[in-house]
C-alpha positions, 0 to 999 in steps of 0.5 A: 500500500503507498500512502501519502499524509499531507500536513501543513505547519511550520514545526513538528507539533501536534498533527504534524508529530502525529502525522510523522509517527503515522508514516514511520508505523506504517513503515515499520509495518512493511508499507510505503508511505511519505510525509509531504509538507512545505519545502525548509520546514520543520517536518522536512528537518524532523523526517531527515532525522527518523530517515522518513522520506520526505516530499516537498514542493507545497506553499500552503500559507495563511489566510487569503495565501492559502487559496491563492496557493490552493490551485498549485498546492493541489497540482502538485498533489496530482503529479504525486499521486501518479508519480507514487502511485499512491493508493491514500492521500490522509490529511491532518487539517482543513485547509490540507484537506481541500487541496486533496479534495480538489486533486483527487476530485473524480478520481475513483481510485484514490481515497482520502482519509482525515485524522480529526484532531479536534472535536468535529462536533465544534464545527458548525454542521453544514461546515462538517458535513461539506468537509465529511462528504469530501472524505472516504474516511475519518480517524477520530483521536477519541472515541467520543468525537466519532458520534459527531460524524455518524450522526451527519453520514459520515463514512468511515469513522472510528477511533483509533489509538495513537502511536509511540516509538517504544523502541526509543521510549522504555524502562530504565533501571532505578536507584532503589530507596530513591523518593518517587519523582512524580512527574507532569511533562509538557510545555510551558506556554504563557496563554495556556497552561498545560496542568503546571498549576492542576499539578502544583495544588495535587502536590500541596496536598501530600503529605509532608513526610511521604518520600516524594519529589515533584518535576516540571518536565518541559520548556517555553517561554513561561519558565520566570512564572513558574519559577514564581508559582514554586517560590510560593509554594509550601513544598517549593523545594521538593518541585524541580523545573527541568528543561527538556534536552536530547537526553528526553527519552531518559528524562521521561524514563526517570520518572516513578508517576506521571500525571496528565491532566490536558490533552495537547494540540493533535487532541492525544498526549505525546507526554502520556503515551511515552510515559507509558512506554517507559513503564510510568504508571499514569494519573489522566484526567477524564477528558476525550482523548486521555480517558482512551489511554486508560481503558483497559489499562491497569498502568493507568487510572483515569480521575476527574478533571478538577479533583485535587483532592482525589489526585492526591489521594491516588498519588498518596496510593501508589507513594505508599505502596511501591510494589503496586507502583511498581506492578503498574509500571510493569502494565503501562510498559506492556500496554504501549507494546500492545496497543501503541507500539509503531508496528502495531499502529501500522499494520491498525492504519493499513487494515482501516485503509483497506476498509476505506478501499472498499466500494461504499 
């Protein structure tokens, strides 16, 4: 099978990231696949990095650029479907999803698949159903954004776990006796707060003499107010600010319990799925999107959005009994295996594509 994933953007960030792991499964799965973006970008630099090949030649754009680009982004995209000889064109966005639809237009032989990294039901409904009726077949990130689509005909439409590397991302050997570091990761942006201060009032509330060190994993350009949040904190000197650096998978691995308390911009969690890898036991907030890492998962507990108190107590749980900590680490490793892990995503995506295939 050859599949292309169209996805424009400027960094390697949610859909885009998402879309990268889906070509390397499908890969690593024994297909072939390419990402195709604009030429200088951050998805070209990142494919160079994970050996994925990479197609260029798009402008994309913003704004009003975006449908004066939109004729030749969209011719380009039919030199590549005959030059490839591809079977799948699967977008990430809107705007990417047009210049498929007005390439593949008529074509029968092509079929066209969008992951929603968001919730479709957002969109106003003859916006939805216009972009559904220009789609073979949809990929939700949650299983509670699927209902949006069928209830407008959508064709197609299922939830399907996301991917991890977990050949990057796995356990590593611990000091015994160590206090357990209790771990949230993701960036620190300014204008929108990842669970950093969901995370510090969980912490208020632990007891002072349990054997427990809080770390902030990440980097942005909210550090300075951080920094102050920690300054006022009663257990400041138990919570680290760690900024993530090229040593990241054995930063994550470090940890002894994560906490996931928002979902990032491709509608999942990167931080929660590694943290799985590496054999974190996790505490996910019950939104779309986290709750399905959880199911069915004994290396994960899934709590109510704003909860401190119940946080804390499942933190203080797990604190107070290493050996279940340890059994659930154990779980959460063998979950991504099973569930997340590249070759098992690709071979996921290849059997959906081939249902897509199929005469409606």
């Amino acid at each position: 099978m050859n599949v292309l994933h169209l996805v424009s953007g400027r960094a390697t960030t949610g859909p885009v990231a998402a879309a990268l792991t889906d070509v390397r499964a499908l890969r690593a799965a024994g297909h072939r696949a390419w990402l195709a973006s604009r030429d200088g970008s951050g998805p070209e630099y990142s494919c160079a990095a994970h050996g994925v090949p990479f197609v260029g030649g798009f402008r994309f754009g913003k704004g009003a650029a975006r449908l004066l680009n939109l004729p030749r982004d969209a011719r380009r995209l039919r030199e590549l479907c005959g030059e490839l000889g591809l079977d799948i064109v699967h977008v990430h966005r809107s705007h990417d999803q047009l210049v498929a639809g007005w390439a593949l237009r008529g074509n029968a032989r092509r079929c066209c698949v969008r992951t929603w990294h968001r919730d479709p039901g957002l969109l106003a409904g003859p916006l939805r159903r216009h972009l559904s009726a220009a789609t073979n077949a949809h990929l939700c990130v949650s299983s509670a954004h699927v209902g949006a689509l069928h209830e407008i005909g959508a064709r197609h439409a299922a939830y399907m776990p996301p991917g991890v590397d977990t050949a990057c991302y796995r356990p590593i050997e611990k000091p015994a006796h160590a206090p357990c570091r209790i771990g949230l990761v993701g960036r620190w942006k300014s204008r929108e707060d990842r669970g950093q201060r969901a995370f510090l009032e969980v912490l208020r509330r632990l007891r002072p003499e349990a054997a427990w060190r809080g770390v902030l994993l990440g980097h942005g350009e909210d550090r300075a107010n951080l920094e102050r949040l920690l300054a006022e904190h009663p257990y400041g000197d138990r919570i680290e600010l760690l900024k993530t650096t090229d040593r990241f998978a054995q930063q994550v691995a470090e940890l002894d319990l994560g906490l996931v308390f928002a979902t990032g911009s491709d509608g999942s969690s990167r931080p929660a799925l590694e943290m799985l890898a590496c054999g974190v036991p996790l505490l996910l907030a019950d939104r779309p999107g986290l709750r399905e890492l959880g199911e069915g998962n004994r290396g994960a507990r899934v709590l109510p959005v704003s909860a401190p108190d119940a946080w804390a107590q499942a933190c203080t749980e797990w604190l107070e009994a290493p050996d279940l900590r340890l059994r659930a680490g154990a779980a959460a490793r063998e979950v991504a295996e099973e569930r997340h892990a590249l070759v098992v995503h690709g071979r996921r995506l290849a059997e959906f594509y081939g249902r897509a295939l199929q005469p409606w």
